[in-house]
mmCIF entry with sequence, helices, sheets and N, C-alpha, C, O atoms, coordinates in Angstrom:
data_MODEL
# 
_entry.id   MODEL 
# 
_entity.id                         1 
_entity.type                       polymer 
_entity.pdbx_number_of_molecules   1 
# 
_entity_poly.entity_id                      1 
_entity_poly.type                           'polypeptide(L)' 
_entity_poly.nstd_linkage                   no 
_entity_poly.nstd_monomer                   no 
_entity_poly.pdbx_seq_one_letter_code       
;(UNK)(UNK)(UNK)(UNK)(UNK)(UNK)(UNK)(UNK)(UNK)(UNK)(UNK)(UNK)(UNK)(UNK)(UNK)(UNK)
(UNK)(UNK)(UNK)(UNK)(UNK)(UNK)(UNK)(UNK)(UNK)(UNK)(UNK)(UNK)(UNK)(UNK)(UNK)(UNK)
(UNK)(UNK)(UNK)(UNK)(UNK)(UNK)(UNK)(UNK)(UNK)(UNK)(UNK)(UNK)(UNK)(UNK)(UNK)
;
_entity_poly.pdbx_seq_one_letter_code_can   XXXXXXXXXXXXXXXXXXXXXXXXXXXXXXXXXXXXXXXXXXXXXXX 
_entity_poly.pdbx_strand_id                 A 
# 
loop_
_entity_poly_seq.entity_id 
_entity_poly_seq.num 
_entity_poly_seq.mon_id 
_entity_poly_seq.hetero 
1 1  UNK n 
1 2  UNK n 
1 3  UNK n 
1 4  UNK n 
1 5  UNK n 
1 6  UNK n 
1 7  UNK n 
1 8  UNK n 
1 9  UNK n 
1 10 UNK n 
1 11 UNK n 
1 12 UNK n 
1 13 UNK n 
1 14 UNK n 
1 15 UNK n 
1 16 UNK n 
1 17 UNK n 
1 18 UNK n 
1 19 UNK n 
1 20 UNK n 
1 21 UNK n 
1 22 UNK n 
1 23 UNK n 
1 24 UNK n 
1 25 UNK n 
1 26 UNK n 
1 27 UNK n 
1 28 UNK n 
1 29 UNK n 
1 30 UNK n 
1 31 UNK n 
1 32 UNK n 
1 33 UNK n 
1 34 UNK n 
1 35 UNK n 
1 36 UNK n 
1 37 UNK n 
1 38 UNK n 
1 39 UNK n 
1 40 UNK n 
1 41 UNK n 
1 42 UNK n 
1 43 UNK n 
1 44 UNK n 
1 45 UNK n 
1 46 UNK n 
1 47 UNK n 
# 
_struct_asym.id          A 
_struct_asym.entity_id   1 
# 
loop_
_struct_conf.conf_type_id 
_struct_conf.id 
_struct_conf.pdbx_PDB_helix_id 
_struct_conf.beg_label_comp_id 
_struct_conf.beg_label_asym_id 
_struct_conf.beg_label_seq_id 
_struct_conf.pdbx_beg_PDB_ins_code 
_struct_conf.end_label_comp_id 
_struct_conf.end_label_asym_id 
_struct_conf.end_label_seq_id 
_struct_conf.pdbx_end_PDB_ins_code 
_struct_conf.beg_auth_comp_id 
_struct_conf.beg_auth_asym_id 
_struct_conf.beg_auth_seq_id 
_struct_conf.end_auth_comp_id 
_struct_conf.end_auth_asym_id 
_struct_conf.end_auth_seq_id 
_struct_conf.pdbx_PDB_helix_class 
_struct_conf.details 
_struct_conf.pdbx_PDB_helix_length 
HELX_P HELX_P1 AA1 UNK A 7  ? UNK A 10 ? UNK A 7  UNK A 10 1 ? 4  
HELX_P HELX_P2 AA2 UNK A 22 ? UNK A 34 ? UNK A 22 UNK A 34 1 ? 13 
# 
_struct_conf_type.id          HELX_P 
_struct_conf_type.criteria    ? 
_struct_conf_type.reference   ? 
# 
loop_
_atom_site.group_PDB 
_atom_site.id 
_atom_site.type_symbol 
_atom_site.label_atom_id 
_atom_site.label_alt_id 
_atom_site.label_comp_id 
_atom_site.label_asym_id 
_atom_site.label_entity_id 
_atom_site.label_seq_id 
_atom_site.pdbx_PDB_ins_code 
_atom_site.Cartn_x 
_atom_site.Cartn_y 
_atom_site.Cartn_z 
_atom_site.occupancy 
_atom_site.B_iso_or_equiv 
_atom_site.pdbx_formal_charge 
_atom_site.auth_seq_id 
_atom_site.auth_comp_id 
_atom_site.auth_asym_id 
_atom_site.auth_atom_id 
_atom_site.pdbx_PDB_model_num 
ATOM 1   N N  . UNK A 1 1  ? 14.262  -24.077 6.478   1.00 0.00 ? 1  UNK A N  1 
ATOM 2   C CA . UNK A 1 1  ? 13.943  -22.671 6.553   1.00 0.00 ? 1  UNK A CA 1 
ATOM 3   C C  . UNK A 1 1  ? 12.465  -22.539 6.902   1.00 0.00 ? 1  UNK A C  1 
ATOM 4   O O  . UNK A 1 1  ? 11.709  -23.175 6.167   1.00 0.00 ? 1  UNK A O  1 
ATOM 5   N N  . UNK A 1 2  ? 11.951  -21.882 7.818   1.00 0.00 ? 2  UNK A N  1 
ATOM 6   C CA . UNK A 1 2  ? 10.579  -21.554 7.937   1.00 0.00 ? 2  UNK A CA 1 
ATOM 7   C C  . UNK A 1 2  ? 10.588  -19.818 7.676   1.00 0.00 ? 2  UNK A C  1 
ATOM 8   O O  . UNK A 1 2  ? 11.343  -18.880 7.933   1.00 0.00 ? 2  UNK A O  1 
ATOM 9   N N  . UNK A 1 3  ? 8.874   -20.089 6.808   1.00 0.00 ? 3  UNK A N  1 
ATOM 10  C CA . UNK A 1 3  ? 8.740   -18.557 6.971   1.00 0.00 ? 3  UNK A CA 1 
ATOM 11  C C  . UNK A 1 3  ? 7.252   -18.689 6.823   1.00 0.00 ? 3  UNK A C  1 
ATOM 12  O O  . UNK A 1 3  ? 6.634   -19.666 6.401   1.00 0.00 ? 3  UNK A O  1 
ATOM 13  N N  . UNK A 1 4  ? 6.614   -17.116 7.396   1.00 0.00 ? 4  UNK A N  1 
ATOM 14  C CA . UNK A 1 4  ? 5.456   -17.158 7.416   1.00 0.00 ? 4  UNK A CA 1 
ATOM 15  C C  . UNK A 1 4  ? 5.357   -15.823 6.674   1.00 0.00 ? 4  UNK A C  1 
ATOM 16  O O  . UNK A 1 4  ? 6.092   -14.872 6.941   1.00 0.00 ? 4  UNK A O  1 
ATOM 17  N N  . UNK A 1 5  ? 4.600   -15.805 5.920   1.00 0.00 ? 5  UNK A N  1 
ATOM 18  C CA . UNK A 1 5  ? 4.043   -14.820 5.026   1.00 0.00 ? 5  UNK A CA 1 
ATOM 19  C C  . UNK A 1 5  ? 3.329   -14.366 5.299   1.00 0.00 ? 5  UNK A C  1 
ATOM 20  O O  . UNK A 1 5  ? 2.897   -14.773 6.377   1.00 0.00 ? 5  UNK A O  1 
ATOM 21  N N  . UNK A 1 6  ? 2.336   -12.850 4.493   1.00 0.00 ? 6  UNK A N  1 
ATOM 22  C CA . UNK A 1 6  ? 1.426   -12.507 4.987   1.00 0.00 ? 6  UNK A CA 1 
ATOM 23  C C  . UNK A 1 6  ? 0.302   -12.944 3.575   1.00 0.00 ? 6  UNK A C  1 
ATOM 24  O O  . UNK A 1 6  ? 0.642   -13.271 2.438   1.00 0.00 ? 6  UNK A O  1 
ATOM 25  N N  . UNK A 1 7  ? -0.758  -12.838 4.004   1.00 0.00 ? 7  UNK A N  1 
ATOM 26  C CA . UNK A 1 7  ? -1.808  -13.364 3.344   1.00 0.00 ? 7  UNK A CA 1 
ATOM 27  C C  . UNK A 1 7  ? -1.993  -12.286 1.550   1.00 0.00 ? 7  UNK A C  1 
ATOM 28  O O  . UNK A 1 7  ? -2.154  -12.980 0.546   1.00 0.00 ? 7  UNK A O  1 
ATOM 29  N N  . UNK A 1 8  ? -1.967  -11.365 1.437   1.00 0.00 ? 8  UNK A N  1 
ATOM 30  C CA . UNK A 1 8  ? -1.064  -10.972 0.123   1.00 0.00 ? 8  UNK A CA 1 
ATOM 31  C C  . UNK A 1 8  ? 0.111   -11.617 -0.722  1.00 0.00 ? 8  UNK A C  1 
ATOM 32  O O  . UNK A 1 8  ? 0.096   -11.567 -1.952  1.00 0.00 ? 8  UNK A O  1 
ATOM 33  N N  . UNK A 1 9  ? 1.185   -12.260 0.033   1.00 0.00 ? 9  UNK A N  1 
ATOM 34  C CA . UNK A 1 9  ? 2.005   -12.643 -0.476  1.00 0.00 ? 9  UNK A CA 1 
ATOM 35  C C  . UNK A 1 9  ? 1.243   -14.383 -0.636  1.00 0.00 ? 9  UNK A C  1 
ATOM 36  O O  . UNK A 1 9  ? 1.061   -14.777 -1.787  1.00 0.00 ? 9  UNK A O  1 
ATOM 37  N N  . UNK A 1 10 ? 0.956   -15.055 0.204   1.00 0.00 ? 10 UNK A N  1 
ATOM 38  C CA . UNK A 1 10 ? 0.028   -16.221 -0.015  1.00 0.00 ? 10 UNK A CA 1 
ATOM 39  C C  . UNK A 1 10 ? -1.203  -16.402 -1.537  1.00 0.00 ? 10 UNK A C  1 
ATOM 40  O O  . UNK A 1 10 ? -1.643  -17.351 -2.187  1.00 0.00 ? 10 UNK A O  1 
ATOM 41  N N  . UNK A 1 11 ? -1.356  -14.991 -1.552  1.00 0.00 ? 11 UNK A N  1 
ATOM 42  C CA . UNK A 1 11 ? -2.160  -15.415 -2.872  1.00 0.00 ? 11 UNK A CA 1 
ATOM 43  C C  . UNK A 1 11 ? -1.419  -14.717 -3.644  1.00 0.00 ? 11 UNK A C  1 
ATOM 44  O O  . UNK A 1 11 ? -2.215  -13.800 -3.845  1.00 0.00 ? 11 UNK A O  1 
ATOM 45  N N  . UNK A 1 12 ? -0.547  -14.451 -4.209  1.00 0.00 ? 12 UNK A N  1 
ATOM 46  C CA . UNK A 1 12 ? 0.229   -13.919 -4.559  1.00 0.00 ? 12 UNK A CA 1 
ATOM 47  C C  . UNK A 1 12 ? 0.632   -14.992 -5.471  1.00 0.00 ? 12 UNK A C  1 
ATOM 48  O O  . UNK A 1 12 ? 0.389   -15.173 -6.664  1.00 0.00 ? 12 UNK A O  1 
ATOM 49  N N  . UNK A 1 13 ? 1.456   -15.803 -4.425  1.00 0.00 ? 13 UNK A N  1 
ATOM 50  C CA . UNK A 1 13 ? 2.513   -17.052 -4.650  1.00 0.00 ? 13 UNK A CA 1 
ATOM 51  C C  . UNK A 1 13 ? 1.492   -18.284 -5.148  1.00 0.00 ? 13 UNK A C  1 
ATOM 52  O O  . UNK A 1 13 ? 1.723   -19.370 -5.680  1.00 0.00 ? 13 UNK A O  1 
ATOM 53  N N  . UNK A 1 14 ? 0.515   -17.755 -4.818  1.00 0.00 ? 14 UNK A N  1 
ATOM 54  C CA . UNK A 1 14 ? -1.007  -19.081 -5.087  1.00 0.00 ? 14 UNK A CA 1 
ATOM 55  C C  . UNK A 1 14 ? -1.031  -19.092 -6.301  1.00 0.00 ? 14 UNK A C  1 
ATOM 56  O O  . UNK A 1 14 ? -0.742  -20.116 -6.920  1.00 0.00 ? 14 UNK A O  1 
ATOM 57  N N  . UNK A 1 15 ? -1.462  -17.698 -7.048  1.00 0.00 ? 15 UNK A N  1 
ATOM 58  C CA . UNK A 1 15 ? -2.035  -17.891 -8.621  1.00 0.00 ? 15 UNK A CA 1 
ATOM 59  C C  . UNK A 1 15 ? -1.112  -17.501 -9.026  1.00 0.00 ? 15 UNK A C  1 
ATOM 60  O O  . UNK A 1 15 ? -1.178  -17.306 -10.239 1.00 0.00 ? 15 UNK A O  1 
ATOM 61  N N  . UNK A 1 16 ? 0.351   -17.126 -8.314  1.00 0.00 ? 16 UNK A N  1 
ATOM 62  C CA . UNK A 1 16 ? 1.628   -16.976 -9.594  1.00 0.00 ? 16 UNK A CA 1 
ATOM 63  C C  . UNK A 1 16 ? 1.918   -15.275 -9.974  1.00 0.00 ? 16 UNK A C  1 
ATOM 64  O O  . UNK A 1 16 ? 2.559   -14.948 -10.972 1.00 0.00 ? 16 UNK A O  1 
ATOM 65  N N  . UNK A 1 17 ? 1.540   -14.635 -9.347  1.00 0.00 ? 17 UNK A N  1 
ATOM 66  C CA . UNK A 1 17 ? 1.173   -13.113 -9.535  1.00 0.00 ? 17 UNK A CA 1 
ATOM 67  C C  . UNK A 1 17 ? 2.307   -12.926 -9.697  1.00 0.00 ? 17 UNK A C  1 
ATOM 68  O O  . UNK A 1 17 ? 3.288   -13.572 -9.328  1.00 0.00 ? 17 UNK A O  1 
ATOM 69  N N  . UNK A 1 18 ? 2.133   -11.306 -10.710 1.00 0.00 ? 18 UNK A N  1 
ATOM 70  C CA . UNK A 1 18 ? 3.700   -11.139 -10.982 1.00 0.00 ? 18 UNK A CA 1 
ATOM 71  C C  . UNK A 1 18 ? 4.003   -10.373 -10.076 1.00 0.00 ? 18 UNK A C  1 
ATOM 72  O O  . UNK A 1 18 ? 5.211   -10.138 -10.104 1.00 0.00 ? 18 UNK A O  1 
ATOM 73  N N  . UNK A 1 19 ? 3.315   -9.709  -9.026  1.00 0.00 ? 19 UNK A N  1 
ATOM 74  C CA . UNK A 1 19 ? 3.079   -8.701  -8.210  1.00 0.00 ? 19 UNK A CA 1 
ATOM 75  C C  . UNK A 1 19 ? 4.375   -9.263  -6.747  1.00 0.00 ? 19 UNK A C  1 
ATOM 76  O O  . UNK A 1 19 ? 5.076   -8.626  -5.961  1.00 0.00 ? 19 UNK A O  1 
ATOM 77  N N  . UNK A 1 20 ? 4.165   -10.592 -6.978  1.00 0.00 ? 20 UNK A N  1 
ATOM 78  C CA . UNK A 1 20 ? 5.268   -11.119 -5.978  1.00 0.00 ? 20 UNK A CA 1 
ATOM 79  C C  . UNK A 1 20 ? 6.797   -11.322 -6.561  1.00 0.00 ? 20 UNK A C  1 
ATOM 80  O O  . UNK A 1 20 ? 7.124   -12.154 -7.407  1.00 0.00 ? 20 UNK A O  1 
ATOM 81  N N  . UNK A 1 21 ? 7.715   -10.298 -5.863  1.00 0.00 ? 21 UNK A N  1 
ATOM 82  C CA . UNK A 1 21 ? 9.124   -10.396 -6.557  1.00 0.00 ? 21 UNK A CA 1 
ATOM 83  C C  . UNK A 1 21 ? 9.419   -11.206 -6.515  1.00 0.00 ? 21 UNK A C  1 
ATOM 84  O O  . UNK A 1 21 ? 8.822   -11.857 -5.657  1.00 0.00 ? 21 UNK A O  1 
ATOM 85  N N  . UNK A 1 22 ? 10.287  -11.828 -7.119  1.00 0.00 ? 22 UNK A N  1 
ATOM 86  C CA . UNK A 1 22 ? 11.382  -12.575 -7.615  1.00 0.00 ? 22 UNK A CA 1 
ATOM 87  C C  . UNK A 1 22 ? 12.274  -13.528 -6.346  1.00 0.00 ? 22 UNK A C  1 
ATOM 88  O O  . UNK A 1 22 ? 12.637  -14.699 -6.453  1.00 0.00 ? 22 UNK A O  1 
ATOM 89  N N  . UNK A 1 23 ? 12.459  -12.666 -5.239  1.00 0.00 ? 23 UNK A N  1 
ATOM 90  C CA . UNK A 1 23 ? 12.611  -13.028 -4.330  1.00 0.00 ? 23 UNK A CA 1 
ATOM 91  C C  . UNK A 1 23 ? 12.100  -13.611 -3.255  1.00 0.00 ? 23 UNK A C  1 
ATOM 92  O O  . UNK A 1 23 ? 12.603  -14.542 -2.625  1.00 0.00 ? 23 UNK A O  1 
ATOM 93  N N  . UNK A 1 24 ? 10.756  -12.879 -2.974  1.00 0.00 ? 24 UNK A N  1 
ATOM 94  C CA . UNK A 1 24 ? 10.134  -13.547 -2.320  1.00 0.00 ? 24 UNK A CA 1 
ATOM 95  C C  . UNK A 1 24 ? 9.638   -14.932 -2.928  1.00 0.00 ? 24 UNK A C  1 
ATOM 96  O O  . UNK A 1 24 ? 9.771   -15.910 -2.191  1.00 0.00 ? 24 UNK A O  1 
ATOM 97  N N  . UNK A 1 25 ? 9.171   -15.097 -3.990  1.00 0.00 ? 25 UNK A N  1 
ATOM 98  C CA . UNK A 1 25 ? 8.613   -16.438 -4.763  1.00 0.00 ? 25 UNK A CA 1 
ATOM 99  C C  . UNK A 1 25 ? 9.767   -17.144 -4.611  1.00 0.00 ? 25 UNK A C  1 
ATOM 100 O O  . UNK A 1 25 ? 9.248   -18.227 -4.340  1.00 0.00 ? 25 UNK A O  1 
ATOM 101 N N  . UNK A 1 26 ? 11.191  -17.402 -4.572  1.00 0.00 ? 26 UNK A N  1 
ATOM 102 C CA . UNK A 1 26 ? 12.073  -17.662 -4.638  1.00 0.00 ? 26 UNK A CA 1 
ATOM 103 C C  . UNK A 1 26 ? 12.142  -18.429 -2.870  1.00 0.00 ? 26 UNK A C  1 
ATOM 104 O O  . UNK A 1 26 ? 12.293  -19.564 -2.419  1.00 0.00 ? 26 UNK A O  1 
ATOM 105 N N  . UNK A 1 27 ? 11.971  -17.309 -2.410  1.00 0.00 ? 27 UNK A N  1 
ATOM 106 C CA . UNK A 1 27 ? 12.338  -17.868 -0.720  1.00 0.00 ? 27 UNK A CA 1 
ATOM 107 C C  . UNK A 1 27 ? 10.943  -18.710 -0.381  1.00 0.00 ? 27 UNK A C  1 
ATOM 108 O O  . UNK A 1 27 ? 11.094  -19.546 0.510   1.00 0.00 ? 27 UNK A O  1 
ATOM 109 N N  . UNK A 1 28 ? 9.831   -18.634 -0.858  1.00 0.00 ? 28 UNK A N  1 
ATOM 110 C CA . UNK A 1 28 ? 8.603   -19.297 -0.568  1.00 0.00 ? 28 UNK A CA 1 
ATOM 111 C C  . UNK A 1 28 ? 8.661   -20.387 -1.401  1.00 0.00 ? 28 UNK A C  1 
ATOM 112 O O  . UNK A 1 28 ? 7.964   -21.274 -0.907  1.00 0.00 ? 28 UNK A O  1 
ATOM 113 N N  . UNK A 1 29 ? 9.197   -20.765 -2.505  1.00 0.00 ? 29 UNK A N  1 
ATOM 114 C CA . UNK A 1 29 ? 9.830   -22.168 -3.027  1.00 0.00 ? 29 UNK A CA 1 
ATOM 115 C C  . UNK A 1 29 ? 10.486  -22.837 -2.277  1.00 0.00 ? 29 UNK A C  1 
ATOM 116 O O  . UNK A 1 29 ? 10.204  -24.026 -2.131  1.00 0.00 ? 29 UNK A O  1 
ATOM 117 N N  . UNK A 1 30 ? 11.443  -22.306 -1.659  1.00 0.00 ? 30 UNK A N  1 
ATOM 118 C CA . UNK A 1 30 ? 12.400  -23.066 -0.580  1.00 0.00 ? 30 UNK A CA 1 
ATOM 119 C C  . UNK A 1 30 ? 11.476  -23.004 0.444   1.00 0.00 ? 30 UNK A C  1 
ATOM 120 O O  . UNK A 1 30 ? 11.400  -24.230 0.528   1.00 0.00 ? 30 UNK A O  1 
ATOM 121 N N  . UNK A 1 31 ? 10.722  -22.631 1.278   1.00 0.00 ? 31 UNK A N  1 
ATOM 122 C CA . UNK A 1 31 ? 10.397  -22.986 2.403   1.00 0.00 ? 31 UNK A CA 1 
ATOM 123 C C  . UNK A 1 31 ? 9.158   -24.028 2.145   1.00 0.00 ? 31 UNK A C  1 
ATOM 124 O O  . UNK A 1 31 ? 8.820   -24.767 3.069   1.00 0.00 ? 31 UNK A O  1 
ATOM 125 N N  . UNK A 1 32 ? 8.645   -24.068 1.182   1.00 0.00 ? 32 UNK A N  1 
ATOM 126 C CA . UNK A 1 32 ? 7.551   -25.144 1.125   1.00 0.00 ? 32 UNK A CA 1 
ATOM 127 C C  . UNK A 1 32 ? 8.151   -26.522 0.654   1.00 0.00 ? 32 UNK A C  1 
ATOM 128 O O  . UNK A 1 32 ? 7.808   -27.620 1.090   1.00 0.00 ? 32 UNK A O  1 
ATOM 129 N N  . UNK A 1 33 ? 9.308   -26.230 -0.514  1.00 0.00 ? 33 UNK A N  1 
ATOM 130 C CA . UNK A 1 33 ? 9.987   -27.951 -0.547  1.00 0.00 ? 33 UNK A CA 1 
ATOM 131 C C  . UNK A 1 33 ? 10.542  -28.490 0.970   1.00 0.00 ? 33 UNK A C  1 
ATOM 132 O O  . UNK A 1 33 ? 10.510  -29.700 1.194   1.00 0.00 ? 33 UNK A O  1 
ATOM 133 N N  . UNK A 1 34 ? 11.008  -27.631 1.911   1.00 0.00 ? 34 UNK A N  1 
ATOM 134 C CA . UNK A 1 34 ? 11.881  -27.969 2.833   1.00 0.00 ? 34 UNK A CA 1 
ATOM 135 C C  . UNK A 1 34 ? 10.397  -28.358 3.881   1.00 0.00 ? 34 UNK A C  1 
ATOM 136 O O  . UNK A 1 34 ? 10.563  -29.135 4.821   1.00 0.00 ? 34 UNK A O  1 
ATOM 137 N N  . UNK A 1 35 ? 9.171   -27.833 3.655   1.00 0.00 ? 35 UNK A N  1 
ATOM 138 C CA . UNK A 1 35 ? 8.496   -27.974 4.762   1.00 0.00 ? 35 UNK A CA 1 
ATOM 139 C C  . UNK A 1 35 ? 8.477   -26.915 5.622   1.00 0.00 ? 35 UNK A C  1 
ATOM 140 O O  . UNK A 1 35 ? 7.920   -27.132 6.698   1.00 0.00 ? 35 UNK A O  1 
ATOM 141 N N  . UNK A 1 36 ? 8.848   -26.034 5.474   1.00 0.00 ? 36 UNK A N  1 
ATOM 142 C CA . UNK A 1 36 ? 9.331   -25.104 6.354   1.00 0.00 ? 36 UNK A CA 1 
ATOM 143 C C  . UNK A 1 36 ? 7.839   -23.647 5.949   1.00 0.00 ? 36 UNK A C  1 
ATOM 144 O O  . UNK A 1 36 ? 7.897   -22.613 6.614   1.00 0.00 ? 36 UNK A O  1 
ATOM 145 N N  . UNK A 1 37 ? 6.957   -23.767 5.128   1.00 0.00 ? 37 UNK A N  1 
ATOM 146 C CA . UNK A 1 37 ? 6.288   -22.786 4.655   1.00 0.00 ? 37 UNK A CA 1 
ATOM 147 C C  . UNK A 1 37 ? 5.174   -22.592 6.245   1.00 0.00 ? 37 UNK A C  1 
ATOM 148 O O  . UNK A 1 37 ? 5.294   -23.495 7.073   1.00 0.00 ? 37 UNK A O  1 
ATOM 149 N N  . UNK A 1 38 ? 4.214   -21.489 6.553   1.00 0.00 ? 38 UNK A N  1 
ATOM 150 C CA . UNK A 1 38 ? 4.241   -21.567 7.920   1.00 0.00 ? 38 UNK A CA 1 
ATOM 151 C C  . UNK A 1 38 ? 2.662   -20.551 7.518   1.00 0.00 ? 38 UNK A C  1 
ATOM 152 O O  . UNK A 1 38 ? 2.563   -19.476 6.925   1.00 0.00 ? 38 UNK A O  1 
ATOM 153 N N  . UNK A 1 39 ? 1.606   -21.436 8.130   1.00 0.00 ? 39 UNK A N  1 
ATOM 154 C CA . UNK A 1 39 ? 0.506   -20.155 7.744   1.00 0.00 ? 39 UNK A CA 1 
ATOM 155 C C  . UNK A 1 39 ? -0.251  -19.470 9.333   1.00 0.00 ? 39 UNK A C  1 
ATOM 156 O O  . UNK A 1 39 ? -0.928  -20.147 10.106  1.00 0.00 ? 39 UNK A O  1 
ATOM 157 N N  . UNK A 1 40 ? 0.050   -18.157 9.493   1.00 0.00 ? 40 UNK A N  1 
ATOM 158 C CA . UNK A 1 40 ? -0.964  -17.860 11.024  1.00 0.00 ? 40 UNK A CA 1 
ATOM 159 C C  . UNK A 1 40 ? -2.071  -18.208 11.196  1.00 0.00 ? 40 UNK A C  1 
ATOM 160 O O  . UNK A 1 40 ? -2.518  -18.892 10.276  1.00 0.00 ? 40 UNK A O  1 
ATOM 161 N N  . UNK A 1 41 ? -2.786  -18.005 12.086  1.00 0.00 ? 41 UNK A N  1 
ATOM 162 C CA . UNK A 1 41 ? -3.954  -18.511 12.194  1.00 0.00 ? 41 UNK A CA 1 
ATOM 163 C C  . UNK A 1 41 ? -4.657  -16.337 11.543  1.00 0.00 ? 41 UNK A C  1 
ATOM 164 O O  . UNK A 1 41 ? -5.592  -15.857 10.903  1.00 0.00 ? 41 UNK A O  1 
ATOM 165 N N  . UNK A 1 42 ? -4.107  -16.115 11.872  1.00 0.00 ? 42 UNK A N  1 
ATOM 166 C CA . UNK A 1 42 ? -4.208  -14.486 11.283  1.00 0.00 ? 42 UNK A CA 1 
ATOM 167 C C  . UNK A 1 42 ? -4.625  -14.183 10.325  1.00 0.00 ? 42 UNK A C  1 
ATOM 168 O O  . UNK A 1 42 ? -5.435  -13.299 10.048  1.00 0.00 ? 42 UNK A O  1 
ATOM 169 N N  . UNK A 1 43 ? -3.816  -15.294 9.385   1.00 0.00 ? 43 UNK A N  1 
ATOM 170 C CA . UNK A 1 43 ? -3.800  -14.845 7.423   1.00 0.00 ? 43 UNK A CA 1 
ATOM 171 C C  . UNK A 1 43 ? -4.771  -15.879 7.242   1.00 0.00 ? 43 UNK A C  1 
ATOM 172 O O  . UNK A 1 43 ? -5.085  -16.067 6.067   1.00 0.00 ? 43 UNK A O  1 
ATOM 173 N N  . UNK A 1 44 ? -5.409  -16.705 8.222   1.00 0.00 ? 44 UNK A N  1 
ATOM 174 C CA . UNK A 1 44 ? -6.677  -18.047 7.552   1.00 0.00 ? 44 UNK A CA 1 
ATOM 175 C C  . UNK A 1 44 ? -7.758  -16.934 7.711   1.00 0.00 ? 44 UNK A C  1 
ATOM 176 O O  . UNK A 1 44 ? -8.408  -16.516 6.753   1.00 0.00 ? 44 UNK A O  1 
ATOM 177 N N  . UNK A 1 45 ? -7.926  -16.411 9.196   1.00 0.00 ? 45 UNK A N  1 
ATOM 178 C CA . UNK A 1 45 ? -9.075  -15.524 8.973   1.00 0.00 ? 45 UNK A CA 1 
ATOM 179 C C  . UNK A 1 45 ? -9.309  -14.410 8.312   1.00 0.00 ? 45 UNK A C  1 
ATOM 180 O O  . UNK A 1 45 ? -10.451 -13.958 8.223   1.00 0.00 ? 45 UNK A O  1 
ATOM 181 N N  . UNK A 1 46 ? -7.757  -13.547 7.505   1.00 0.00 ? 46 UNK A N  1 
ATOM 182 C CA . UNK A 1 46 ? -8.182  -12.614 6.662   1.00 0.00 ? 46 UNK A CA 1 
ATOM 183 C C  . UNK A 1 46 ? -8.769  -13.555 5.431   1.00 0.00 ? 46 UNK A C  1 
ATOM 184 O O  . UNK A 1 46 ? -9.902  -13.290 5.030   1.00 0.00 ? 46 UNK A O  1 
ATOM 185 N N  . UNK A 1 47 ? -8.136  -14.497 4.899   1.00 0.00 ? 47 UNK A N  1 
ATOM 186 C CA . UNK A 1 47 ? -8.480  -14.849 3.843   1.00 0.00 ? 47 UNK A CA 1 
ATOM 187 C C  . UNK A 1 47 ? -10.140 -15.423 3.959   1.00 0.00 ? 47 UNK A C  1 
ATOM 188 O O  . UNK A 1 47 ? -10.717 -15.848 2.958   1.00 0.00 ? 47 UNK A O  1 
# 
């Protein structure tokens, strides 16, 4: 599965926020065990 997130949901999923549903943390678990997690070059320069 690949997915690319947006840089909210990236720190989000970073420090564990509860702010990120259930689902999304869920689908961003699976795409980083599989390899599949995906960062723009977009969300490096907001961050």
């Amino acid at each position: 599965m690949r997915v690319v997130a947006d840089s909210h949901a990236l720190v989000w999923y970073g420090h564990d926020s509860p702010r990120l549903s259930d689902r999304a943390r869920d689908t961003l678990d699976q795409a980083m065990a599989s390899g599949g997690g995906v960062i723009s070059i977009v969300t490096l320069v907001e961050l």
